[in-house]
N, C-alpha and C positions, 0 to 999 in steps of 0.2 A: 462087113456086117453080116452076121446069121439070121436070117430073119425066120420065121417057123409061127403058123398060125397056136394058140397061145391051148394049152392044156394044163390040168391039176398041178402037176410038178413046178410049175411058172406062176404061181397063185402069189406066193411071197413076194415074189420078183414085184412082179404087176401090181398087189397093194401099195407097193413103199413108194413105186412110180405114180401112180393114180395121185396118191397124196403131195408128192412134190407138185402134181399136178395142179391139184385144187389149192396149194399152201402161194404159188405162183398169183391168182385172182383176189382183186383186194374184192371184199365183202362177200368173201365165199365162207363160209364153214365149214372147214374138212367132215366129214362126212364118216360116221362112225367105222371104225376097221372092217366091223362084221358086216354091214352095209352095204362096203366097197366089195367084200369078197362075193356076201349073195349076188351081186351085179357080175361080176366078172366070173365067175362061178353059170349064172343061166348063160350070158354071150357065150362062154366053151362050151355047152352043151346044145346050144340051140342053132341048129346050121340055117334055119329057115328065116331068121331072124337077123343073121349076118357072119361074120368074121371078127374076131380079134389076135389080132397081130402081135409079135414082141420081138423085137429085135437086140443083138446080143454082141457084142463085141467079139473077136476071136479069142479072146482067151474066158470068154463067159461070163462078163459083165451084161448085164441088164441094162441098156442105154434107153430103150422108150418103146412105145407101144402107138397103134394105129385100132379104129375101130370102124368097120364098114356095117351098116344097117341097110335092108334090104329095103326100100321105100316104093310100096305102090303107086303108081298114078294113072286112075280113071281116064284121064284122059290122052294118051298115050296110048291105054293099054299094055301095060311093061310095068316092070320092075326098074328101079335105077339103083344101080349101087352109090349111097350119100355116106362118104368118109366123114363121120361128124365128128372125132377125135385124130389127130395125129401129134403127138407130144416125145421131144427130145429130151431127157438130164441136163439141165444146165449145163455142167464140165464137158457134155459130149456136143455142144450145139457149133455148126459152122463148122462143120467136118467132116458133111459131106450124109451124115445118118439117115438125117429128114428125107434127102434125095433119095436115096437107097430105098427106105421103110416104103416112101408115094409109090415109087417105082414097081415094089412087091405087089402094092394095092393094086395099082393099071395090073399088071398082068395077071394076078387072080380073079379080077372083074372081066377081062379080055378072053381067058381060058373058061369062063361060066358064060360067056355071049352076052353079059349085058351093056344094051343098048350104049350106055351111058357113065359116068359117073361124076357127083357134083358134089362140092363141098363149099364153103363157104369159109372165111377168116375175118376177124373182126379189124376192123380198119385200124384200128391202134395196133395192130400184131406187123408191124414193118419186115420182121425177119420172114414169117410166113410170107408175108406177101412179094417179099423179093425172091424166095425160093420158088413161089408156083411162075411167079411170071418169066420166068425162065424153063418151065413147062415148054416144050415143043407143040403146038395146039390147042395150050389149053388157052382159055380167054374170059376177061368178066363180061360178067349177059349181064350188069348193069338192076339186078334185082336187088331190094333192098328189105331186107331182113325185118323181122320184126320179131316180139317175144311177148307173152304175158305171163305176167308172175304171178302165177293163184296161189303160191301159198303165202302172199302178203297183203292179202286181204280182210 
């Protein structure tokens, strides 16, 4: 797998994936094209903000993408890097991708010294979660998630 933190020329690539993404979540709206791209569009230009990743098969398929956010915490003092996207192609899943794509993230977060990096997967996502726990170190700290949805109010 090629992996290469994601630039303008990869904008196509990463809409059609984003969209398998969100077409994957029942009661999601995919989310207008122009949308997707303004988003993925500031993530390439904004390094302070994070990274976005895309990983490519050798012969230059587009298989998925990873998104690292740079997340403050007062109380720490530090920045953590929080992978809040990592998404495979269907056809490419269980092949090893996923591993590769986390693997890029750890060492881009390891070569910038941050402290840490945390992510989380939804307990229904079985594959995610049978790929991290097979992580070398990593472990669940037992936090539990929560969300609020303002715009259904």
């Amino acid at each position: 797998m090629n992996i290469k933190q994601a630039r303008a020329e990869d904008l196509a690539d990463l809409l059609q994936l984003v969209i398998e993404y969100q077409e994957e979540y029942e009661g999601i709206v995919v989310t207008a094209d122009e949308v997707i791209e303004k988003f993925l569009a500031d993530l390439m230009t904004d390094e302070q903000r994070g990274a976005l990743f895309i990983g490519r098969t050798s012969t230059g398929s587009a298989v998925g993408f990873a998104v690292v956010y740079l997340c403050p915490s007062a109380r720490n003092a530090e920045f953590a890097a929080t992978l809040t996207d990592l998404f495979i192609s269907l056809d490419y899943r269980e092949k090893g991708f996923g591993g590769h794509l986390f693997e890029h993230v750890v060492k881009w977060a390891k070569k910038r010294n941050y402290p840490k990096l945390i992510w989380t997967v939804e307990n229904m996502n079985m594959t995610a979660q049978y790929m991290f726990d097979k992580v070398e170190g990593a472990s669940q700290v037992g936090w539990i998630g929560y969300m609020l949805n303002l715009e259904k109010e």
